[in-house]
N, C-alpha and C positions, 0 to 999 in steps of 0.2 A: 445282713441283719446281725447285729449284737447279740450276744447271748448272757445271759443273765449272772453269770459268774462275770465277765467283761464288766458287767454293769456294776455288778459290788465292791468291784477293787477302786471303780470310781465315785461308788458313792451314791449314785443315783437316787434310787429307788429307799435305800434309807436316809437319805436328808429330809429332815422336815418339810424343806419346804419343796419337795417334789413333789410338781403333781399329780404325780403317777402313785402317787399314795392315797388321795382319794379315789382313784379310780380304781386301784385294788381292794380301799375298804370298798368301796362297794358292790365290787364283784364276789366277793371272797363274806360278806356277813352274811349271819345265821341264814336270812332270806332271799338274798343276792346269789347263791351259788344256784339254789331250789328254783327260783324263777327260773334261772339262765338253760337249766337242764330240758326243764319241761316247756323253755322253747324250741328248744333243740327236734322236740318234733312237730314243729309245726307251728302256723300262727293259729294264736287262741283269742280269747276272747277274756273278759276282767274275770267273768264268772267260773269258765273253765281252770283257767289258772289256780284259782281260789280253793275249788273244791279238789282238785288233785297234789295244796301243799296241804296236809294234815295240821292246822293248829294256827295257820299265818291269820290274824285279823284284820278286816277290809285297811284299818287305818295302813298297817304296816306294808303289807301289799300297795298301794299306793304309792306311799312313799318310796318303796322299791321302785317300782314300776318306774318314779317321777326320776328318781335319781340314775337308772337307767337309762335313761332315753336321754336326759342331760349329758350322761357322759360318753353318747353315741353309739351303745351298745344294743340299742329295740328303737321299734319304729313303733308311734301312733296313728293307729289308721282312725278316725271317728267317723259313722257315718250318719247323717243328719236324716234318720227316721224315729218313729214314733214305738215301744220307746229307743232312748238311743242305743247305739250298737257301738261299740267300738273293739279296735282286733289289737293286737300285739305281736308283733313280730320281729326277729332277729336283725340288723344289718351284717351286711361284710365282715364289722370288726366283731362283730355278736357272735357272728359264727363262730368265728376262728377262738374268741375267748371261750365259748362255748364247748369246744372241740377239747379246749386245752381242761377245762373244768370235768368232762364228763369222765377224762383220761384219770383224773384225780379219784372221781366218785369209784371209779372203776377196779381201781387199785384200792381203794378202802374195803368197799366189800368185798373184796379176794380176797383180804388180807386182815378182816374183822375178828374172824375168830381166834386168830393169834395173837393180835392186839390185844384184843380183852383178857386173854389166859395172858399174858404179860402186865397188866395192870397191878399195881401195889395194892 
């Protein structure tokens, strides 16, 4: 596997027209990192999700959710009961992005309070 220094001397990842650029916006915006985390434990559900991002509105969560699962990152499960049920849950690639994103979150808050005493 390439590693991401390999991949800048080529280019990749910053050409416009890579598509590996839409799929790290949407890993990586405001609500794309926050979904990914809080699948991380687990499959949830529209509602669960919802109430554990502080501030995300149904529409936006949605469209995370849609633009996730397009880019192969969560599975929709729908179940055809009354009313309806539907779950969310990670694939393969989900995980592993997942993995790599929590690594990030992880290293932020170690590292928050020094950040912020460094801020202009």
């Amino acid at each position: 596997m390439e590693k991401f220094s390999d991949l800048t001397e080529r280019g990749y990842v910053l050409s416009a027209q890579c598509p590996s650029r839409e799929i790290l916006q949407h890993l990586t915006n405001r609500w794309g990192v926050l979904v990914m985390i809080v699948l991380m434990k687990g499959t949830k559900r529209f509602s669960e999700i919802r109430r554990e991002i502080d501030g995300v509105s149904e529409r936006m969560l949605t469209q995370t959710l849609q633009q996730l699962e397009q880019d192969g990152m969560l599975n929709r499960k729908s179940y055809n009961t009354v009313p309806p049920h539907v779950e969310y849950s990670l694939t393969d690639f989900g995980l592993q992005a997942g993995e790599k994103l929590a690594d990030l979150v992880d290293w932020l808050e170690e590292n928050l309070n020094g950040i912020l005493k460094n801020k202009p």
